[in-house]
Each structure stands twice: as structure tokens, then as C-alpha cells.
C-alpha positions as CSV (number, residue, x, y, z in Angstrom):
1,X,0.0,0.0,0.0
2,X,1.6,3.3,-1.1
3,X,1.4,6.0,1.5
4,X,1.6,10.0,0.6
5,X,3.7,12.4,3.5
6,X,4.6,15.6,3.3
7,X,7.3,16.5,5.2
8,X,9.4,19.8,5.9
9,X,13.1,20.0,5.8
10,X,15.7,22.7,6.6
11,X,18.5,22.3,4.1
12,X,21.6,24.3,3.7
13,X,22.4,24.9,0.2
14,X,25.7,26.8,-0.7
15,X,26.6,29.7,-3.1
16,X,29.1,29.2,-5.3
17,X,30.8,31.7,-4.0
18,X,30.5,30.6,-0.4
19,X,32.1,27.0,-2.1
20,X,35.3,29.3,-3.6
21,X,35.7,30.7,-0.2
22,X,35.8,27.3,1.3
23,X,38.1,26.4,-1.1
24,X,40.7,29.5,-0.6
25,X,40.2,28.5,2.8
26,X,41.5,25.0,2.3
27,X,44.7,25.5,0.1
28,X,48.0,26.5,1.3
29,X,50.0,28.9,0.4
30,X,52.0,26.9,-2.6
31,X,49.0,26.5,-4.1
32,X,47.5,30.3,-3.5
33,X,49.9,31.5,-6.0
34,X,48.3,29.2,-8.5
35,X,45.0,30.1,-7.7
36,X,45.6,33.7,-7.8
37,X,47.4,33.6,-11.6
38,X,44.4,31.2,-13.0
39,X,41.8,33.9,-11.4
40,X,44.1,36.8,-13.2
41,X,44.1,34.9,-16.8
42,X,40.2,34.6,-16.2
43,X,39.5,38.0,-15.8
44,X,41.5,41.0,-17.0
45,X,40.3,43.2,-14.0
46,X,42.7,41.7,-11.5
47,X,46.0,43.2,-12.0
48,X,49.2,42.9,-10.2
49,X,50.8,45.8,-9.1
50,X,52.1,48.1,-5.8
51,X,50.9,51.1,-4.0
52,X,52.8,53.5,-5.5
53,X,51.3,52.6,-8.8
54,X,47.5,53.2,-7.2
55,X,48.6,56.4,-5.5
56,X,46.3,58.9,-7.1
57,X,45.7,62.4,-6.3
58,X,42.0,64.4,-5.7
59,X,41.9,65.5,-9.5
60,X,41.9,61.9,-10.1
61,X,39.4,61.1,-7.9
62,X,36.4,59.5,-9.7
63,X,32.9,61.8,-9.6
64,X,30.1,59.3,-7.5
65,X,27.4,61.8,-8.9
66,X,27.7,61.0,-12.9
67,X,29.0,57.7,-12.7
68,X,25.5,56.0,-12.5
69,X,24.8,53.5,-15.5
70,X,21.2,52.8,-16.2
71,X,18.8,50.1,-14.6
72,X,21.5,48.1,-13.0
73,X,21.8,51.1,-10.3
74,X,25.3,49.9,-10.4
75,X,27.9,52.6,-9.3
76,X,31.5,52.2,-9.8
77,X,31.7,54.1,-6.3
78,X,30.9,50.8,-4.8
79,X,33.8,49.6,-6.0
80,X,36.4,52.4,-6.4
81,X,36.0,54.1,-3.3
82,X,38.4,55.0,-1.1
83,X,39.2,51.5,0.8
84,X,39.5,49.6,-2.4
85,X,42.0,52.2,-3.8
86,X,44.3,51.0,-3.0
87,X,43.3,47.5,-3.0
88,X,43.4,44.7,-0.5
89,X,47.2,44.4,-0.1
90,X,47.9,40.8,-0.1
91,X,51.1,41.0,1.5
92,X,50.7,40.5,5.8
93,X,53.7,40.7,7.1
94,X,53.5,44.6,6.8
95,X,57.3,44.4,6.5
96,X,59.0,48.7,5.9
97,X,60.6,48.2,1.9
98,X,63.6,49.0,3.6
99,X,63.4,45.9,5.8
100,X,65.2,43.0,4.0
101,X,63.8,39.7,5.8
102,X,65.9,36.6,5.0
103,X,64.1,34.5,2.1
104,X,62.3,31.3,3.5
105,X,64.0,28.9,1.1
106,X,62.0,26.7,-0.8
107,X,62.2,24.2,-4.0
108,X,59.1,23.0,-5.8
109,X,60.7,19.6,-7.0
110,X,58.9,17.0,-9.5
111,X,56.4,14.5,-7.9
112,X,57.2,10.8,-7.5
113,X,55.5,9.8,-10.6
114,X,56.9,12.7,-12.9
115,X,60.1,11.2,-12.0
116,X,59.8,7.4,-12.6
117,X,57.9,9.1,-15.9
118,X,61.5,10.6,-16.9
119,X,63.2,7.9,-16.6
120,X,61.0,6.1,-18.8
121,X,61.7,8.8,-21.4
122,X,65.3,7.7,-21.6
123,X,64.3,4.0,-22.5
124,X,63.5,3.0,-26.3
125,X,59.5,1.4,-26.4
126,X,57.0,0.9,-28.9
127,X,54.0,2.8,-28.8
128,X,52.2,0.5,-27.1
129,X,54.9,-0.7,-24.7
130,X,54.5,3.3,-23.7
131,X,50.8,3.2,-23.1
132,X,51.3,0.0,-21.2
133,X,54.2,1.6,-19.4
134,X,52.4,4.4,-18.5
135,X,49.5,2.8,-17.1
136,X,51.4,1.0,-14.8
137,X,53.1,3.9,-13.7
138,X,49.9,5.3,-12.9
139,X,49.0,2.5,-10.1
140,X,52.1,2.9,-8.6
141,X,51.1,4.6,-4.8
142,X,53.3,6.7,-3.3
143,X,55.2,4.0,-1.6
144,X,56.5,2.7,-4.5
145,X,54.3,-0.1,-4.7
146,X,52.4,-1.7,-7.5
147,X,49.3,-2.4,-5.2
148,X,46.7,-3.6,-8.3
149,X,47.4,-7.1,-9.8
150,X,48.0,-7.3,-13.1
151,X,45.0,-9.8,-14.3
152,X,42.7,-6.4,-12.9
153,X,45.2,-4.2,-15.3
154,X,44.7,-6.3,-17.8
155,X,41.0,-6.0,-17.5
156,X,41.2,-2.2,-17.3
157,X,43.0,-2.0,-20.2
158,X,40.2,-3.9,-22.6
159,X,37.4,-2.0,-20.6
160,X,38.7,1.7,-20.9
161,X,41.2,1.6,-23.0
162,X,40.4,-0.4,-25.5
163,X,43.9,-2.1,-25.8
164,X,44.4,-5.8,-25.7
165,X,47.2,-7.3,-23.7
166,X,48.5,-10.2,-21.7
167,X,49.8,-10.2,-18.0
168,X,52.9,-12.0,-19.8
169,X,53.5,-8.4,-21.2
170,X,52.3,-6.2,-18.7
171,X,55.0,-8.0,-16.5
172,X,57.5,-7.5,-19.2
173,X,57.0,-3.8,-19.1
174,X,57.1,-4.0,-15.4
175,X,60.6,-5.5,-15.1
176,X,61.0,-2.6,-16.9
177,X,60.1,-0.1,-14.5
178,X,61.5,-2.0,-11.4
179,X,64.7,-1.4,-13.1
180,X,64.5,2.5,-12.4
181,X,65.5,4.1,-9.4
182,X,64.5,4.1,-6.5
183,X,65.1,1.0,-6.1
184,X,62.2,-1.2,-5.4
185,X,59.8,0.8,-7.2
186,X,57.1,-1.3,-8.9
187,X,57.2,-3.9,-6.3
188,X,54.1,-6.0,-5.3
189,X,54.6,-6.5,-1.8
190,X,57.4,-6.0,1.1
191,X,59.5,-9.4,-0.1
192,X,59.8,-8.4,-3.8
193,X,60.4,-4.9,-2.5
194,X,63.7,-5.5,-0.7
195,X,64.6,-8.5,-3.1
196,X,64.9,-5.6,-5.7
197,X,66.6,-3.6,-3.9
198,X,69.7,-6.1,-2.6
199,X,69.5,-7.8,-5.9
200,X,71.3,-4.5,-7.5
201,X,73.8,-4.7,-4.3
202,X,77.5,-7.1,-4.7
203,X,76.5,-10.9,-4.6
204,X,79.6,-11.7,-4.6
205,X,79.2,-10.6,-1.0
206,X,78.9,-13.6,1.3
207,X,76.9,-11.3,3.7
208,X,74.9,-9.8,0.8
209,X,74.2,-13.0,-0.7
210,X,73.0,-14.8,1.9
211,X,70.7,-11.6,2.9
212,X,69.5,-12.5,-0.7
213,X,68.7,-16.3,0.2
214,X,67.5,-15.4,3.6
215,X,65.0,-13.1,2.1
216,X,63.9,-15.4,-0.8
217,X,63.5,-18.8,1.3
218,X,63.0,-17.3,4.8
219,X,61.0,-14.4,4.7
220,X,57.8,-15.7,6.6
221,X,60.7,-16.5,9.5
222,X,62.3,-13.0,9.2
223,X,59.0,-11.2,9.7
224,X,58.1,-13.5,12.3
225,X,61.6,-13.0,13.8
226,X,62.2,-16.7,14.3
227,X,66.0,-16.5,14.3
228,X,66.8,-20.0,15.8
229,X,64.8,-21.7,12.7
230,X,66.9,-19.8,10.2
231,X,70.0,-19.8,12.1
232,X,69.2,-23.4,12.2
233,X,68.2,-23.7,8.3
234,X,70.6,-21.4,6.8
235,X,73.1,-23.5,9.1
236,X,74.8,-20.3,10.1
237,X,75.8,-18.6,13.6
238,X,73.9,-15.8,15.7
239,X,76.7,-13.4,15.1
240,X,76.0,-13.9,11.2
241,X,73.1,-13.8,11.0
242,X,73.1,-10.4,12.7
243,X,75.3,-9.5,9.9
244,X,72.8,-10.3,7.4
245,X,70.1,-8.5,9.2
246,X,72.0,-5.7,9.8
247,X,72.2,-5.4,6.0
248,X,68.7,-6.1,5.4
249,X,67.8,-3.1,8.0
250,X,69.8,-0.4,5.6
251,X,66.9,-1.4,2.5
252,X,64.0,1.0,2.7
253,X,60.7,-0.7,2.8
254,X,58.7,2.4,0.9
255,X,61.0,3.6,-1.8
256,X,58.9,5.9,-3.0
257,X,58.4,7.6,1.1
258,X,61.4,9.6,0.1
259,X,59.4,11.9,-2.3
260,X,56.2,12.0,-0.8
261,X,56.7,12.7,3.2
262,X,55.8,15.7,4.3
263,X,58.7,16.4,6.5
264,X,61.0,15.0,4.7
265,X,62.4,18.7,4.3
266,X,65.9,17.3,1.9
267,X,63.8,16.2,-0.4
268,X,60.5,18.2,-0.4
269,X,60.9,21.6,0.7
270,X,57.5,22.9,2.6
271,X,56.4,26.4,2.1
272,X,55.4,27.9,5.9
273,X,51.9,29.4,5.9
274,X,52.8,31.1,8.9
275,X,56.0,32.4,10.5
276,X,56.9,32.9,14.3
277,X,59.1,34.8,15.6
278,X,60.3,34.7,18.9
279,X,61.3,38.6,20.0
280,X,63.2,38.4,23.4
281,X,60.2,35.9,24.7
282,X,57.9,37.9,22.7
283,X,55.9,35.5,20.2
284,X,55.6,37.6,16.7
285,X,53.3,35.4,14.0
286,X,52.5,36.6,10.6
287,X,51.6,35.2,7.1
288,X,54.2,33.8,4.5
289,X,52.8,36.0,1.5
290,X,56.2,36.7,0.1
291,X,55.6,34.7,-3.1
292,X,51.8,35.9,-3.7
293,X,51.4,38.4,-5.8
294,X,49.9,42.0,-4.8
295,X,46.4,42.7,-6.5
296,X,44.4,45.9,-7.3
297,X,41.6,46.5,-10.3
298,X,42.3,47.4,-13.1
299,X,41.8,51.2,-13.5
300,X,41.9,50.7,-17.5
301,X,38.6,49.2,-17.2
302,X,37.0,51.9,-14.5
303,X,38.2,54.4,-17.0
304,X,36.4,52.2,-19.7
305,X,32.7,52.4,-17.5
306,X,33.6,56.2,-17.0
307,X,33.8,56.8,-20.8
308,X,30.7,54.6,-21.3
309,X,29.0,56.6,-19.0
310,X,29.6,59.3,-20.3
311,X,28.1,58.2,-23.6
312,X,25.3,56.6,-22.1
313,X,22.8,58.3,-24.0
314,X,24.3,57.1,-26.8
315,X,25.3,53.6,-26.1
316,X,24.9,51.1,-28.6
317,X,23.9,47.9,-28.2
318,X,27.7,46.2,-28.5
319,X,28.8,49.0,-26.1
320,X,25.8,48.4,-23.4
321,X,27.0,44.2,-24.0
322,X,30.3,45.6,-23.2
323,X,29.2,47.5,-19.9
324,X,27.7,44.7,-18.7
325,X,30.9,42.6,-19.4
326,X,33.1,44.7,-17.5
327,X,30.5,45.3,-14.8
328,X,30.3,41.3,-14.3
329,X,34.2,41.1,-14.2
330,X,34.4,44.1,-11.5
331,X,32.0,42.4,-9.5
332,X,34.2,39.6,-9.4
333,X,37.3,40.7,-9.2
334,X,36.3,42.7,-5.7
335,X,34.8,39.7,-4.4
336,X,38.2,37.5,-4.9
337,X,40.1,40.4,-3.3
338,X,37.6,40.5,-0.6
339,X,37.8,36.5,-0.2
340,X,41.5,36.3,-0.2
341,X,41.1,39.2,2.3
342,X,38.7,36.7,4.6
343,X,41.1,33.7,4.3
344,X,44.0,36.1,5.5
345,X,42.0,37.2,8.5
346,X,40.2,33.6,9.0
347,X,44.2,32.5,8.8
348,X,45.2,34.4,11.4
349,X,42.6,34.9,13.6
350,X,43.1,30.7,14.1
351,X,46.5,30.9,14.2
352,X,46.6,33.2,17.0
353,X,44.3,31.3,19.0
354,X,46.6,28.1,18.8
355,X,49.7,30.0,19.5
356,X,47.6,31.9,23.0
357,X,46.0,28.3,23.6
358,X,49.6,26.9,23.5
359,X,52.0,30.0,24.2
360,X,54.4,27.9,26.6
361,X,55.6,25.3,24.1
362,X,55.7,27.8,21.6
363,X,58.3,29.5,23.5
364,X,61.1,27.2,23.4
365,X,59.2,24.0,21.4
366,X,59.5,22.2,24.9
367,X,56.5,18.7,23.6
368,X,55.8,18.4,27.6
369,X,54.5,22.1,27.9
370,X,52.1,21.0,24.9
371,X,48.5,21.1,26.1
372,X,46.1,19.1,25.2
373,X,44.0,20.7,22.6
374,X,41.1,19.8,20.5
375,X,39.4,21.9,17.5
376,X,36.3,22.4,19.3
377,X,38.8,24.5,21.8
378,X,39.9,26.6,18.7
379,X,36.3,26.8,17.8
380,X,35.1,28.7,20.7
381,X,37.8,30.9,21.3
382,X,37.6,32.6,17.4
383,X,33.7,32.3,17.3
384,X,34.1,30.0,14.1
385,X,32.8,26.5,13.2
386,X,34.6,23.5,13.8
387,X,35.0,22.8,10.2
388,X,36.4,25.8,9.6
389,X,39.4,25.1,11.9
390,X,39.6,21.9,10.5
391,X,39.6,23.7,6.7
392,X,42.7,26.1,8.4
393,X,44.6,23.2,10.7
394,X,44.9,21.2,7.2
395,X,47.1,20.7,4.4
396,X,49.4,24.0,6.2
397,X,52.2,24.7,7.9
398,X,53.8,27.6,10.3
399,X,57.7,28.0,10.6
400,X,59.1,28.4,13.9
401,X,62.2,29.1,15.7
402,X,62.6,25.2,16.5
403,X,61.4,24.0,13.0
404,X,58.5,23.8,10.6
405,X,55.3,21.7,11.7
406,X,52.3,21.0,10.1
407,X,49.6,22.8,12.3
408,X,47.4,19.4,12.6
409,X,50.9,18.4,14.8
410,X,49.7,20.7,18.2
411,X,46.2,19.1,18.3
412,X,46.0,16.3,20.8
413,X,43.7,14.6,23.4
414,X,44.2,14.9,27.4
415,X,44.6,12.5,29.6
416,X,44.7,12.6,33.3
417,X,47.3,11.9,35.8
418,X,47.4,11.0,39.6
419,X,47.2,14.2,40.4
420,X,44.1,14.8,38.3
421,X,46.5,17.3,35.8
422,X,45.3,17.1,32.1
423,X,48.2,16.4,30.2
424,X,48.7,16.1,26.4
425,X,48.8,12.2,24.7
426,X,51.7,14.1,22.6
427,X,53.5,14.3,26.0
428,X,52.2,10.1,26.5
429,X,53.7,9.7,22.9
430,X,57.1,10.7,23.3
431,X,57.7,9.2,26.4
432,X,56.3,5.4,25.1
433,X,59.1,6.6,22.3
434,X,61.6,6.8,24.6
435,X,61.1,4.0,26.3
436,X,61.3,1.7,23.0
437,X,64.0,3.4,22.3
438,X,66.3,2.6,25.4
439,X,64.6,-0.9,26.2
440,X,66.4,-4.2,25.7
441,X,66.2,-5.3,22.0
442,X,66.7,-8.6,23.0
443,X,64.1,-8.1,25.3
444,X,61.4,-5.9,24.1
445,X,58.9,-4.0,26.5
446,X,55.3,-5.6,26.3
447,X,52.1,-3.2,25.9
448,X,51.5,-4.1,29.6
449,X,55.2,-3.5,30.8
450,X,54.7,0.2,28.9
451,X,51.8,0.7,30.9
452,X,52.9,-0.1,34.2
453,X,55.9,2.2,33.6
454,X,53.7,5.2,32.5
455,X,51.4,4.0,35.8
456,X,54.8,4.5,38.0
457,X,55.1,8.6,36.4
458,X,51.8,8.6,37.8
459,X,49.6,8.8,34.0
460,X,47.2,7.0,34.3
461,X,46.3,4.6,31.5
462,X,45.6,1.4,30.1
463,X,47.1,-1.3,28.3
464,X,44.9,-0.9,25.4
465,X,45.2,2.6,25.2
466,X,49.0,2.3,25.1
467,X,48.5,-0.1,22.1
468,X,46.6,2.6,20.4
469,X,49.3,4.9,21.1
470,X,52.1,2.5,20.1
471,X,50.2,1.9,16.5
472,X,49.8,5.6,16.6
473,X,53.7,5.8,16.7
474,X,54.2,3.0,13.7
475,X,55.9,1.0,16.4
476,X,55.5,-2.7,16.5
477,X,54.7,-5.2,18.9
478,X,57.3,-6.3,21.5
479,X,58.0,-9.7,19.6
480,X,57.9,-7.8,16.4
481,X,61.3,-5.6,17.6
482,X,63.2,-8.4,19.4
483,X,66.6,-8.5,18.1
484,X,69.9,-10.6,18.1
């Protein structure tokens, strides 16, 4: 039986504007530069340029009273007056021209797949080897791993490509590629990964080679770290075996981490979104805006209206077209100055809040001074939503006086002591760290040993939890790190 209900709902539908502005809000500030030339080639009212080229004097002033255009009651006061001339100055670090600042240096270096893609340019493939190679290339994550097997490939290939081919030469081609640097690229799973990689070392290496044979014969054993069955197989001593361990330990299990790690700062330089300054204990923050170019309208295209307007009475209908045109791109063009404005403000209004929330470890980057500190906290002390901090806290960075962090790095959960002090899980974190660090590798602490250590410094916590934590840190399980 069909039934009929009418029912009322309260939906939130966004502008598109209000999507741009979340958009701007989201990006950082590598990417801002982007976004700011692509909105310049779109519309010839943005223009870069300094104060000293908008500085115009009272003769140049434009007259509010005749500069009204028919029916669109559209004035070019509202956007000419006398806070948009000159424009919204996108530099913030309101830095005297006399000032010279050191440069923040930076390097915008080729992605992982951009370079495995040049080294395939050096090798000599048929047309069809290329689309194959490339293909491949393009399921290759950023560990350096081919993750998809090559019967699904095969299948992708005849469904949206079109192109019929065998895994017999889709794992030609991919011999191909795990010949390229770094090496291990293209692998299909940890073994094949660091077979690759001590396959190109000297076999004529008794250590090396038997690394080789330990890691093609013995691999379930060497994960499982059951030394006395290999050392009983490979019919070799304790002390050689650590040799060959040893060796193993120098291969790199994601070859392609190199290029894509975030703070891996010799090989990807980060641009800071935000700078601090520490002033004789004074904290100082202000935007990186030094590679983002200055904007202002156009005054070609105000001068355009004004001579339109003048005309009006005689406007025909290309010219009126024309008025409208130039109207629609001055609308815009204020808007994105007004938006980038907003970010700018919404920027640092959050990162002011994090540094007052968290001024003690910002002083001399001590992790135990860290509080504990959620984005609901951030929320409430800037009056904006909790998405919006999110937008801000991701994909952005501030430079510091102890280093450059990503601002998602000083939001953490509390826990409680003996004492009943809330203390940072950061502050938990590092000394679980420690602790693995200094422990007895032939003896590693279990989860429970961790906890009743952290129990003795008076944090109170569970074994569980200091599992979560211990995942949290990529470290593994006690039997996991045992070594010789």
C-alpha cells in the first residue's frame, strides 16, 4: 500500500561563492599563488601591481554623482572608493621596503610519478609498450608499490582503454620499470620490494648473498623474527646472521616515502603558511605572503565604465553588451580580493588562537609544555565553526624558531594523571618513544610492561590505550622488535 507524506526540511544549500571561499580557505599557500594567476588569466580586472602605482591624487578622484549606469543602479563608487583604492594588499607581514627579511628557502621539486615518468623517457618502447608503461606507472602509490594485480590491469585496459594485452607483457614492461630508481619501485609486496633492492647490491658478498637467500627462502621466518629456525636452516651462527640483518635493516621498505613525506624537508621543501618569531620571549606570528602576488583592479577598465557613462545616452547595443561585461568582471574581481582578504583574516585569527592556547611550548618548542587541545577548543575561542578550523589546521604549515610543523601536529587529546593534571597524549607519545627506544632489544617491552611504567610517572592509563598509542607511533609489537 503506497502512503503519501509531506514532510518539511531545513537544508543548507551553498553559493558558489560561499564554495570558492571554502576552497581558498582549504589550500595553502604553494598553491594560493596558483590560484591567484588562473583567477588573473580569467579576468583582465585583476591586476598585479604596488601602491605606488595606485597612489592617485584628488583630481583623479572618480565623480560618485555622474557615474551612475542605467537600470542596474550599479555605481563604480561601490567599488572604487576609497578602501578599495588602494586594493586589499595581499602582503601581511607589513614588513618597511627598507626591511630586507631573510628569504624562507624553498624548492618545488617534480612528484614521485613525474620522475619514474622521466626515466621512462630515456628508454627506447614501442607505442604500445608506452601506453602500457604508463599505465602502470599510474598505479604505482606513493610507496612505490604496485598495489593492483596485473590480471585487474589487464582488465582495465580492454574496458577503458580499449587495448588488448596479456599479464605475460604487462609484466614485461614491469621488469621494466622495477629497473628504475629508487630501487624497489614497482614492487608487489614487502619481499619483492627488498629482493629488488639487494638484488642491484654485490653478490659476490657472502653477507649480501646470503641476505639475498635469507630473504627469498626465509621471509615468513624473518617477519616473524624466528631467528633459531633460520640460524638453524641457513646453518649459520647468531653473530652472522646479525650481519645479514644488519644489512637487510639499511633497505627501505617504501621507496617511494622519500618523495612524498611531508617532512621529509631534503627532499620536499614545505612552504610555511605562517612564521613565528620569537622577540626576546615575545611571540611575533604573521603570514608567508612573500611569493603571492599583490592585487588591485584594473583602473583601465573603470576608465572604460567612466567613458561609457559618459556616452550613455548614446550607447549602442555592443557598447551596453560591453558595460555589462566589465560590470560582471568588476563584480568579481572585488569579491576574490575581498575573499582572499577573509582567508588572510580567518588564517590568522586561528593561528593566534593556537599559539595563546599553546604559548608555553611555543616559546622554546618544549612537547611536555604542549596542552592538550582539540578543534572544538579553537572553535570557541575565534567564534568559528569546527569545520572551519579543521579547513585552516589542514594541508598548512607555520615555521618556527625550533622548526617547521604542520599545524594538525599541536592538536591532541588529554589525559589525566594522579594528580588529576590534564596532560597532552603528545607528552604520553614521546615518552612510550623513549622508552622503546632505550629498552632491551633482545628483550622488548610488552604493551603491559609500557603501561605499568607510564602508571609509576603517575599517567594514568591502560594497556589498550598504550596499544593505540604504540600503532599511533608505527611501532610494533614487542615480539615484532626483538633483536639478536
Amino acid at each position: 500500500m503506497l502512503k503519501q507524506k509531506l514532510q518539511q526540511k531545513l537544508l543548507q544549500k551553498l553559493s558558489p561563492q560561499q564554495i570558492q571561499m571554502i576552497k581558498l580557505l582549504e589550500i595553502p599557500t604553494i598553491q594560493l599563488e596558483q590560484r591567484i594567476k588562473k583567477e588573473m588569466e580569467e579576468n583582465p580586472v585583476l591586476e598585479e601591481g604596488h601602491d605606488d602605482e595606485q597612489e592617485t591624487d584628488e583630481e583623479e578622484t572618480l565623480n560618485e554623482d555622474n557615474l551612475d549606469i542605467e537600470e542596474d543602479e550599479f555605481s563604480l563608487n561601490d567599488y572604487m572608493n576609497d578602501e578599495d583604492i588602494p586594493a586589499y594588499k595581499l602582503s601581511s607581514r607589513n614588513i618597511p621596503a627598507e626591511v630586507k627579511k631573510p628569504e624562507i628557502p624553498f624548492s618545488v621539486g617534480a612528484s614521485f610519478n613525474d620522475y619514474l615518468e622521466s626515466q621512462m623517457g630515456l628508454r627506447s618502447l614501442t607505442e604500445e609498450q608506452e601506453i602500457l608503461a604508463q599505465y602502470i606507472l599510474g598505479n604505482i602509490d606513493e610507496d612505490g608499490y604496485l598495489r593492483r594485480k596485473l590480471e585487474n590491469i589487464v582488465d582495465d585496459l580492454a574496458f577503458s582503454q580499449n587495448i588488448s594485452t596479456t599479464e605475460e607483457q604487462l609484466h614485461e614492461m614491469l621488469r621494466i620499470i622495477q629497473d628504475l630508481d629508487p630501487a624497489g619501485v614497482g614492487a608487489r609486496d614487502l619481499q619483492e620490494c627488498l629482493l629488488l633492492q639487494i638484488e642491484r647490491k654485490n653478490l659476490e658478498n657472502p653477507v649480501i648473498k646470503q641476505a639475498r637467500h635469507l630473504l627469498k627462502y626465509f621471509f615468513q621466518e624473518f617477519t616473524k623474527k624466528h631467528y633459531e629456525k633460520i640460524i638453524t636452516r641457513m646453518n649459520i651462527s647468531e653473530d652472522e646472521l646479525k650481519e645479514v640483518i644488519d644489512e637487510i635493516l639499511k633497505l627501505n621498505p617504501k621507496p617511494g616515502s622519500s618523495f612524498n613525506d611531508p617532512l621529509n624537508k631534503t627532499i620536499q621543501h614545505i612552504i610555511p603558511d605562517f612564521i613565528l618569531d620569537n622577540n626576546e620571549g615575545t611571540l611575533e606570528l604573521s603570514l608567508n605572503a612573500r611569493n603571492v602576488p599583490e592585487l588591485k583592479i584594473s583602473r583601465t577598465y573603470s576608465e572604460m565604465l567612466e567613458s561609457y557613462n559618459i556616452h550613455k545616452n548614446s550607447q549602442s547595443k555592443e557598447q551596453k553588451d560591453a558595460v555589462s561585461f566589465v560590470k560582471q568582471k568588476l563584480d568579481s574581481a572585488k569579491w576574490f580580493i575581498d575573499a582572499i582578504k577573509q582567508r588572510q583574516n580567518t588564517l590568522l585569527l586561528t593561528m593566534n588562537a593556537i599559539i595563546e592556547f599553546q604559548e608555553e611550548y611555543f616559546i622554546d618548542g618544549d612537547e611536555t609544555k604542549m596542552r592538550p587541545m582539540i578543534l572544538k577548543d579553537i572553535a570557541e575561542m575565534t567564534n568559528l565553526d569546527i569545520s572551519t578550523i579543521s579547513r585552516v589546521a589542514n594541508s598548512k604549515y607555520i615555521q618556527t624558531h625550533f622548526g617547521i610543523f604542520p599545524l594538525k601536529y599541536f592538536f591532541s587529546e588529554g589525559l589525566q594523571t594522579e594528580s588529576g593534571e590534564e596532560v597532552s597524549t603528545r607528552e604520553i607519545k614521546t615518552i612510550l618513544s623513549e622508552c622503546v627506544t632505550n629498552e632491551d632489544k633482545r628483550k622488548p617491552l610488552t604493551d603491559e610492561k609500557l603501561a605499568e611504567i607510564l602508571q609509576k610517572k603517575g599517567y594514568l592509563i591502560a594497556r589498550r590505550t598504550v596499544a593505540k598509542y604504540r600503532e599511533q607511533l608505527n611501532i610494533s609489537v614487542a615480539r615484532l622488535r626483538k633483536e639478536l
